[in-house]
N, C-alpha and C positions, 0 to 999 in steps of 0.2 A: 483378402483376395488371393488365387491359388496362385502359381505363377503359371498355371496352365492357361486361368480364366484370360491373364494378361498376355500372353501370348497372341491367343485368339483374336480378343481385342486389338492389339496392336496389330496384327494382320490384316483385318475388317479395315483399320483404317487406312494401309499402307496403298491399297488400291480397288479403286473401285472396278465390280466386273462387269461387264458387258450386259444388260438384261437380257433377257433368253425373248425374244420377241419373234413372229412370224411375220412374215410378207408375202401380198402375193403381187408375184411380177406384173408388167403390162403384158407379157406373153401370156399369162394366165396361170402359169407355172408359180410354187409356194420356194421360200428360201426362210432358212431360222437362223436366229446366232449361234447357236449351235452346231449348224453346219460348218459354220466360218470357222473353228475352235480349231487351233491348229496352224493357222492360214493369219498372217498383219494384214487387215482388213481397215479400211477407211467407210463413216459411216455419214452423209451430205444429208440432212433438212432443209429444203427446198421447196419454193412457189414458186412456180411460171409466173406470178405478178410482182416478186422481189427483184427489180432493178438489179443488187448486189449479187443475189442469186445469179441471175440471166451469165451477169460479166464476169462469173468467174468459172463459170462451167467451160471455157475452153483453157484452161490452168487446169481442173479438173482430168478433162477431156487426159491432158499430157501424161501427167502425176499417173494418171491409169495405165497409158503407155508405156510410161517408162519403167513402168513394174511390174507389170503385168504376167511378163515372162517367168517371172521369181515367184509366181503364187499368190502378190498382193490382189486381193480385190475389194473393188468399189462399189457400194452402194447407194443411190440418191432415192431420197425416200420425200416423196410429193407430199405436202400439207393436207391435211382431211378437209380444207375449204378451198382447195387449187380442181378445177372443172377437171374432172379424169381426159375430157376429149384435149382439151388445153396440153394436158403433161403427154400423153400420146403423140399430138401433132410435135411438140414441141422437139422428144425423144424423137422422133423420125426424121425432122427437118435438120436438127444438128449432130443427126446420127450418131446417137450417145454410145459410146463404145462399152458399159458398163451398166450393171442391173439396174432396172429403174423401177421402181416400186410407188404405189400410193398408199397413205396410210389414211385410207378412208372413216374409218372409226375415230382416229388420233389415237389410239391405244400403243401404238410407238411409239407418238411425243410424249405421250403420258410416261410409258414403261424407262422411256432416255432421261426421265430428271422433266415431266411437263415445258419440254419444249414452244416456246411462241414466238422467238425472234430468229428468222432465218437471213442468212444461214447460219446453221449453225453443224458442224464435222464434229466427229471424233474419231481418235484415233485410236485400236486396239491391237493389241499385241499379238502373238502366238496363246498364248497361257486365256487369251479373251478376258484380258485387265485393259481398262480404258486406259492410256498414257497420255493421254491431251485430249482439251477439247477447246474447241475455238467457236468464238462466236462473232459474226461477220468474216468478211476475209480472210484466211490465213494467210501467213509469212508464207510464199509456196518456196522461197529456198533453204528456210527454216524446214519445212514441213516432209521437202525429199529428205534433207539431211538426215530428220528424225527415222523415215522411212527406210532408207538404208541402215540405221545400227537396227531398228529392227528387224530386218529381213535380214541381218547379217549374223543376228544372236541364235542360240540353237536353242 
């Protein structure tokens, strides 16, 4: 093996990258990971019928607040079996301050690693390398912390 091949390799493994996925908003408007590319973006799988889901979306709600200013952006992406009217009401009545998408196909869940237990974040860098991913809950003062080194790295 070259030591070029092992290079690569060793790369490949060192982090995984954001899949290049499209969404289209509830406003009707389209967002890709690719736009994000740039930008420490947070990415929420989410049902309006997940309990866990429900009680942490105003943690969520904060986490967006408080970064917001600096370029981080949030995106919640609805389950392909969550009622689009369900994710709609639900984005309106808790005035979600941040993109809310459905992934009507499941072609998102599929592209993030066949997602099926929500909730489930992750968390992406500037470079659009995943740095975390959580499945249920996260630590949310774990989670600023991480937020900050990266929104603080160049």
């Amino acid at each position: 093996m070259s030591a070029l091949t092992l290079v690569s390799l060793l790369s490949a493994c060192a982090s995984d990258r954001a899949p290049e996925s499209s969404y289209v908003l509830l406003d009707g408007s389209k967002i890709s990971t690719s736009q994000l590319q740039g930008k420490v973006f947070l990415v929420n799988f989410w049902a309006t019928s997940c309990t866990t889901c429900v009680a942490e979306m105003p943690e969520l709600i904060a986490t967006h607040n408080k970064f917001k200013e600096r370029g981080f952006e949030t995106l919640a992406v609805a389950m392909s079996y969550d009622p689009p009217s369900y994710v709609v009401n639900f984005a309106q009545t808790r005035q979600l301050p941040f993109k809310v998408a459905i992934d009507n196909t499941g072609a998102a869940a599929k592209a993030w690693g066949e997602i099926q237990l929500t909730p489930t974040t992750f968390v992406v860098n500037k470079r659009g390398e995943i740095v975390k991913r959580y499945v249920g809950t996260p630590n949310f003062s774990e989670l600023h912390q991480l937020i900050e080194q990266l929104l603080s790295a160049s």
